[in-house]
C-alpha positions in Angstrom: -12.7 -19.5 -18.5 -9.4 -18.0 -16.1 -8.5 -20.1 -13.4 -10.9 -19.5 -10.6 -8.8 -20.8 -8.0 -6.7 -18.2 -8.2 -8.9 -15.5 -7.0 -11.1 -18.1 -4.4 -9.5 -20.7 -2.6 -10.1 -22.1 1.0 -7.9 -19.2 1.9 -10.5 -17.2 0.3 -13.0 -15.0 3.1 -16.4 -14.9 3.4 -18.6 -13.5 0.5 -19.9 -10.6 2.7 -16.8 -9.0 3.6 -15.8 -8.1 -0.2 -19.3 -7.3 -1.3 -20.0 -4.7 2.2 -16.7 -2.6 0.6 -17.6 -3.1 -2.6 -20.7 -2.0 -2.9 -20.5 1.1 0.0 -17.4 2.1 -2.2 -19.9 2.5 -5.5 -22.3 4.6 -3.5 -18.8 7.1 -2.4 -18.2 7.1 -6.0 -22.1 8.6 -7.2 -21.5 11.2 -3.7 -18.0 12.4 -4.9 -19.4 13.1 -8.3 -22.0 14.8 -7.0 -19.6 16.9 -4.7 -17.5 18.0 -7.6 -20.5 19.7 -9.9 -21.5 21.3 -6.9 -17.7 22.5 -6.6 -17.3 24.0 -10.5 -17.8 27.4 -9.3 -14.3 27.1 -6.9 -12.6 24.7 -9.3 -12.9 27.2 -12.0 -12.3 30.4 -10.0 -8.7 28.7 -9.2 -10.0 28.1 -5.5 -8.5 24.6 -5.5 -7.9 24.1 -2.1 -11.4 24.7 -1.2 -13.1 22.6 2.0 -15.4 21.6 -0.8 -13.0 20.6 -3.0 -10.8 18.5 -0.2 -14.2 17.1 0.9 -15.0 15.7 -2.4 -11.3 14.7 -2.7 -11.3 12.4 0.1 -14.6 11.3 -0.6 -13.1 9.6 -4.1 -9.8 8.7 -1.7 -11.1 7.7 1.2 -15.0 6.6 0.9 -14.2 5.2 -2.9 -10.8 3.9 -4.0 -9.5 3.5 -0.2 -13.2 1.5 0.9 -12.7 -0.5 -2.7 -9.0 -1.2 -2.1 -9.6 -2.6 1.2 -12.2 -4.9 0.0 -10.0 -6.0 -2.8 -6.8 -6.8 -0.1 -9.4 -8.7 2.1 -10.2 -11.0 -0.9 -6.3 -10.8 -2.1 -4.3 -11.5 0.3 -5.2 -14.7 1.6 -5.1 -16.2 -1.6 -1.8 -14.5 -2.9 0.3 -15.0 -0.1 -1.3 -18.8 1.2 -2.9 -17.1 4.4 -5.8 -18.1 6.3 -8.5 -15.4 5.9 -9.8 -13.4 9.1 -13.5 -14.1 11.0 -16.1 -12.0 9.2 -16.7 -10.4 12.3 -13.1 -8.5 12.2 -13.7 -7.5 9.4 -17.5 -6.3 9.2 -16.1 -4.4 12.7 -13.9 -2.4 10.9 -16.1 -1.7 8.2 -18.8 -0.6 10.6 -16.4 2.5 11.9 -15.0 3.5 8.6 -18.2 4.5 6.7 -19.6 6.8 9.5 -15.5 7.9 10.0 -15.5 9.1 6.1 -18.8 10.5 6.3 -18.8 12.4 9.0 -15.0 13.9 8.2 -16.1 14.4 4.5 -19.8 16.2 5.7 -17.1 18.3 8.4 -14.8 19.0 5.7 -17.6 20.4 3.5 -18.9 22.8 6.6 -15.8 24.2 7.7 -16.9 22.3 11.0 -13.6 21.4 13.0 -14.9 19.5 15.6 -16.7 17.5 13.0 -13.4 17.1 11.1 -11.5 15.5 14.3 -14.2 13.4 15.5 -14.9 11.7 11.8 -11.4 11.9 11.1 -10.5 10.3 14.3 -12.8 7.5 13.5 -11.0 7.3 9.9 -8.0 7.0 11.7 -9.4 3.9 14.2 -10.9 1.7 11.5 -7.4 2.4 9.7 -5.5 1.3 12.5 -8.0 -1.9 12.4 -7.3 -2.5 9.2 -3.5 -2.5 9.2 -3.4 -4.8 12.6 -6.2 -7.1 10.7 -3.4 -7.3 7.8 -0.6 -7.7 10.6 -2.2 -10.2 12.0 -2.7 -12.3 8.8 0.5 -11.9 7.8 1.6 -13.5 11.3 1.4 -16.5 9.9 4.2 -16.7 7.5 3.1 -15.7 3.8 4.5 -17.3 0.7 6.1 -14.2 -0.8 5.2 -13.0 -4.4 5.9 -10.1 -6.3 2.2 -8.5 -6.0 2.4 -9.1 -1.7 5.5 -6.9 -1.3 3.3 -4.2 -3.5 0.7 -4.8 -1.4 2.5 -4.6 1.3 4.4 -1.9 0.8 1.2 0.2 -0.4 -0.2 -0.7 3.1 3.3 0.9 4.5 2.8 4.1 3.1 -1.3 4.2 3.7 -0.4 4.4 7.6 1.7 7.3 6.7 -0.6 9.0 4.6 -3.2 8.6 6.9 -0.7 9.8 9.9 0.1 12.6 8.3 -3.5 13.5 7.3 -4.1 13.4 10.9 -1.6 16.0 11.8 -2.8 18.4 8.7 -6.3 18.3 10.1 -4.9 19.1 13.9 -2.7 22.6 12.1 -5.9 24.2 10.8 -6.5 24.6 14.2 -3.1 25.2 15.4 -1.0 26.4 12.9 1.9 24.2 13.8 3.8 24.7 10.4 3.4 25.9 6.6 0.5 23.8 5.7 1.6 23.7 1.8 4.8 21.3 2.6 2.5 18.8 4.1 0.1 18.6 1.8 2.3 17.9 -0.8 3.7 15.5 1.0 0.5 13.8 1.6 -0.5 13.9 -1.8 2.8 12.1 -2.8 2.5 9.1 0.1 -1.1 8.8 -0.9 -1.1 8.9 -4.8 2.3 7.4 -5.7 2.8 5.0 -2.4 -1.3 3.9 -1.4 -2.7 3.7 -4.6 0.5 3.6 -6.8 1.8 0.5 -5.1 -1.4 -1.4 -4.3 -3.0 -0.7 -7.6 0.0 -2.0 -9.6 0.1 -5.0 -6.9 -3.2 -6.0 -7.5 -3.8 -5.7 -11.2 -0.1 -7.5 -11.8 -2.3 -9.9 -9.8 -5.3 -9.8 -11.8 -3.9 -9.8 -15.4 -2.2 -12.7 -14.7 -5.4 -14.2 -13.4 -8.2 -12.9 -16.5 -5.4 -12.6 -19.0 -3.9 -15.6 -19.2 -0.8 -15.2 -21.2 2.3 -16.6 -22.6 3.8 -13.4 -20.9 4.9 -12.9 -17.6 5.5 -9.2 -15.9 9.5 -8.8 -15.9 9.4 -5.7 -14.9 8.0 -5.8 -11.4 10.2 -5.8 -8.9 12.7 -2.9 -11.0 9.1 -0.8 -10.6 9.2 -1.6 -7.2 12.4 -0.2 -6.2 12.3 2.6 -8.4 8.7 3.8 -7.0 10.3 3.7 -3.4 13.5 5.0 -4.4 11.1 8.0 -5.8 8.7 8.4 -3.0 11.5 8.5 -0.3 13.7 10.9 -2.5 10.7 13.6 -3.0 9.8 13.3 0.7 13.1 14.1 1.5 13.2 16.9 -0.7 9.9 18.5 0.1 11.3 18.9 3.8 14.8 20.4 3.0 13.5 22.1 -0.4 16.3 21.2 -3.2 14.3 21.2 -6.4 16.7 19.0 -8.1 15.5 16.6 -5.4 12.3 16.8 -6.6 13.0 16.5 -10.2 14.9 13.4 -9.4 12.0 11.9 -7.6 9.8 12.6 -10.2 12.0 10.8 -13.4 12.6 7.6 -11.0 9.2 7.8 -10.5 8.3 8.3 -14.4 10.7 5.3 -15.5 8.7 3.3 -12.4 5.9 4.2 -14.7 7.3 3.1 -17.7 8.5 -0.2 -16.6 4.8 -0.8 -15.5 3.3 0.2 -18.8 5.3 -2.1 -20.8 4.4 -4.8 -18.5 0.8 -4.0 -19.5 1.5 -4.1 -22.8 3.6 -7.3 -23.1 0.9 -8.9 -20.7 -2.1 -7.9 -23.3 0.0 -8.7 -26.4 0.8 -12.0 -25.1 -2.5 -12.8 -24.2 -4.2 -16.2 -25.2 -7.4 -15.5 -27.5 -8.7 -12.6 -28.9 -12.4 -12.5 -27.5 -13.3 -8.5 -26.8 -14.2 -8.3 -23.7 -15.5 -4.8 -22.6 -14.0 -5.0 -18.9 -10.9 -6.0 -20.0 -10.5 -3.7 -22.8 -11.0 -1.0 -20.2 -8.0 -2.4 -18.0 -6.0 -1.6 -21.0 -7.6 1.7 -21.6 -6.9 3.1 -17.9 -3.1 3.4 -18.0 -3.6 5.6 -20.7 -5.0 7.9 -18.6 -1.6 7.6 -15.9 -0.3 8.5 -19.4 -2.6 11.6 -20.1 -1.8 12.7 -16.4 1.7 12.8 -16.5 1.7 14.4 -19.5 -0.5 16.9 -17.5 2.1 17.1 -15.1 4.7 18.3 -17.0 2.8 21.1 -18.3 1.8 21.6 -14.2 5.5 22.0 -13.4 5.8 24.7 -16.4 3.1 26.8 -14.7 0.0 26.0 -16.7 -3.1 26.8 -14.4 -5.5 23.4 -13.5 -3.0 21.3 -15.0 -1.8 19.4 -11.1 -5.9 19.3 -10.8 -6.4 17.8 -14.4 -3.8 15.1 -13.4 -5.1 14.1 -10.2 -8.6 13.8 -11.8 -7.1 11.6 -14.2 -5.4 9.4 -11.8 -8.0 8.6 -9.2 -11.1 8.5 -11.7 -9.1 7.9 -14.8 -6.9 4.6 -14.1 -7.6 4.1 -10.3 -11.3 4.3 -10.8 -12.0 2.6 -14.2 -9.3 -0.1 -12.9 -11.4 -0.9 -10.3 -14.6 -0.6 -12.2 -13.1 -2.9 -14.6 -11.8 -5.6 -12.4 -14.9 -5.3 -10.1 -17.0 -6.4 -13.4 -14.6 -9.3 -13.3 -14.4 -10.5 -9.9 -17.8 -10.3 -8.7 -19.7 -12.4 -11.1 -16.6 -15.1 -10.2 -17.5 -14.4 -6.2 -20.9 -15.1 -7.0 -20.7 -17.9 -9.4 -18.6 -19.6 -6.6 -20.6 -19.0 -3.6 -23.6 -20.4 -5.4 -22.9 -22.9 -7.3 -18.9 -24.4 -7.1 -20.4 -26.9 -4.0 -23.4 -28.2 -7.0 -20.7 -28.3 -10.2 -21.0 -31.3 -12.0 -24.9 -31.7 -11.5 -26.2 -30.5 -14.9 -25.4 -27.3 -16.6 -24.2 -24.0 -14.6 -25.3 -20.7 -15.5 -21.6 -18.8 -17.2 -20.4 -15.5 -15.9 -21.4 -14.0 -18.6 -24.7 -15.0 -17.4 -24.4 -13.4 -14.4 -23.2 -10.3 -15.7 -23.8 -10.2 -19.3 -21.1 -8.4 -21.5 -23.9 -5.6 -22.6 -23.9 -4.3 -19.1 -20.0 -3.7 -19.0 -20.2 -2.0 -22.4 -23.3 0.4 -20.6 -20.8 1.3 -17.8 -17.3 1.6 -19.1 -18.5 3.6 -22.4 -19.9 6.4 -20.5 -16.9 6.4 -17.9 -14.1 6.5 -20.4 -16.2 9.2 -22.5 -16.6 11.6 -19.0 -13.8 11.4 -17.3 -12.1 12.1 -20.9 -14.2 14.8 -21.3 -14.5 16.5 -17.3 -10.1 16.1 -17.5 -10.5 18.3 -20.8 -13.0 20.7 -19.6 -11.2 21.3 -16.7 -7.8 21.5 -18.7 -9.8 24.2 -21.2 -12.0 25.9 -18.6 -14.8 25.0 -20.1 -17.9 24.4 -17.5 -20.4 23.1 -19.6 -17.8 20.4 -20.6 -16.6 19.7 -17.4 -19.9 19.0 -16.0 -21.1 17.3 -19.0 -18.3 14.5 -18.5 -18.5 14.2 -14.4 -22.2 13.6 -15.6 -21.5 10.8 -18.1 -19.1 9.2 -15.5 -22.0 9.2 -13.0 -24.1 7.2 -15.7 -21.1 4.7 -15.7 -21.0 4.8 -12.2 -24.9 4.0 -11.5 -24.7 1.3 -14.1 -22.1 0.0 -12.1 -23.9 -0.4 -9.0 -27.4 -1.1 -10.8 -25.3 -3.9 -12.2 -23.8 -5.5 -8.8 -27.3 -5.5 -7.0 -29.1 -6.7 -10.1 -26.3 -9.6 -9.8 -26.9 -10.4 -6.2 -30.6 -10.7 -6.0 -31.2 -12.4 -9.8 -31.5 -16.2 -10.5 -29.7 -15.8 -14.2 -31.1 -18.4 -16.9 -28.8 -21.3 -17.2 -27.7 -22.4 -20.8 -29.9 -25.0 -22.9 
């Protein structure tokens, strides 16, 4: 069994304030999906920047990965960095104005309805701003530095600009300030490679270490570090005064950041101690694969080929971002759980296993189906092909209602204890 005091310490927060993300997160997820079969017809037409297609993208952003994320840094960062974890109430506060925030700015975005937009985006914006002072104000205290806090850290950096400048897109459909195109590239580069690029690398440098145990450490870290900001700051740069060899520049830094981070994976996984399959962490190795697929998509974007940007953004927020934090979510909450209801009794007779409270046959029902569909819906979008497309977003769903079948089957069941 890993190490659980390195995911839930006295530093560790309340078991409410992961589980309200977590689980409001899965429920985005099964929305977005739905948003995007009902948004073939534009996808396919080439209408990509569709209010339907935005809404569903920020539903995954925002109301999934982001709601997820934040949960996961809540939990985190106490515990990484030696901090004493915030009152539930600051927390369930913040929570309270996100959901309507992303609801109401992803229901505006999907009407056309600008007033709708502003207010729920304005809300976004609020429980954002909560969020960054809550993390300001734990990392008052002094935190014990380590390689996955300045990820974190830094990820949380470039959120308030993404957010800030999402803010300022949303005000020029009104107003027309400036060439909206610019900006939105812009905010797709702070929110992809800075948000989740840094925070998702942070926290799963975390987590290997912590469900992997292994002879191997990540050597690479801190080189990805610098050459993921090095990237991010060049292409911003470039994107405002337009030299393309700027942006090609970016991109390779950003690449070899990529690299470095892969072969940390693998030297991680080779170096592992035992060789037990485990479903869940056989998909953590199977989710930079698709980082792989998309920025092999990429290249073929920058040569012209139609839906290939699309294909690649699909496979980075529901390829690794989402099945990353499918996988480590199947990991972290039977630990949250086994903890909160039985660490204060261990020692008085036998304790039910984590595989008792999530049994493996329950990963293997969610990741199957989400590896098959979003492998399928980034090749039916790549080939044009509807039926395939629709078929895969489809499958993912059945992963993704597995998922959350799972969780609350978890909370509310007393699992047998072994003989």
């Amino acid at each position: 069994m890993p190490n659980l005091g390195r995911l839930y310490t006295d530093k560790s927060p309340r078991l409410v304030v992961p589980l309200l993300f977590f689980l409001s997160g899965q429920v985005a997820l099964l929305v977005g999906l739905a948003l995007l079969i009902g948004e073939s017809g534009p996808l396919f037409a080439g209408s990509y920047g569709s209010m339907g297609v935005v809404a569903a993208t920020h539903m995954f952003t925002l109301g999934f990965a982001t709601m997820v994320m934040m949960g996961a840094l809540y939990q985190l960062m106490p515990v990484t960095l030696n901090l004493s974890p915030l009152p539930p109430a600051a927390v369930v506060g913040q929570w309270l104005i996100y959901n309507p925030g992303v609801a109401l700015l992803v229901a505006g975005m999907a009407d056309g309805d600008f007033p709708l937009i502003v207010f729920g985006g304005g809300l976004t914006v609020i429980a954002v701003c909560w969020f960054l002072i809550n993390a300001a104000w734990l990392l008052r205290q002094g935190p014990t530095w380590t390689v996955s806090g300045y990820f974190m850290v830094s990820a949380m950096g470039y959120l308030s600009l993404t957010i800030a400048l999402g803010m300022v897109l949303t005000l020029n459909l009104r107003y027309n300030w400036f060439d909206a195109g610019r900006g939105v590239s812009i905010h797709l580069l702070l929110g992809f490679v800075g948000w989740f690029g840094f925070l998702l690398m942070g926290v799963t440098y975390k987590l290997w270490s912590m469900f992997l145990p292994s002879r191997t450490l990540p050597r690479r870290a801190r080189m990805t570090g610098i050459l993921l900001h090095a990237g991010i700051w060049l292409g911003l740069l470039s994107a405002l005064t337009d030299p393309r060899w700027g942006l090609r520049l970016a991109w390779v830094l950003i690449g070899f950041a990529v690299f470095g981070y892969l072969l940390d994976a693998v030297n991680i996984w080779r170096g592992r101690k035992g060789r037990t399959v485990d479903p869940a962490l056989a998909a953590t190795r199977v989710a930079p694969l698709f980082l792989v697929l998309a920025a092999l998509a990429g290249v073929f974007g920058a040569l012209g080929h139609p839906r290939a940007w699309e294909v690649a953004g699909y496979w980075v927020l529901n390829g690794w971002v989402g099945l990353s934090i499918a996988s480590f979510m199947q990991k972290i909450i039977p630990f949250l759980l086994w903890l909160h209801r039985y660490a204060h009794v261990h020692g008085q007779g036998k304790m039910p296993r984590l595989s008792d409270i999530f049994p493996t046959l329950w990963s293997w029902i969610i990741v199957i189906p989400w590896i098959v569909g979003v492998g399928l819906a980034g090749t039916g979008l790549w080939l044009g092909a509807v039926t395939v497309w629709i078929g895969g977003i489809t499958l993912q769903g059945i992963g993704g209602v597995g998922l959350l079948t799972a969780v609350v089957v978890a909370l509310v069941r007393d699992p047998p204890r072994p003989g």
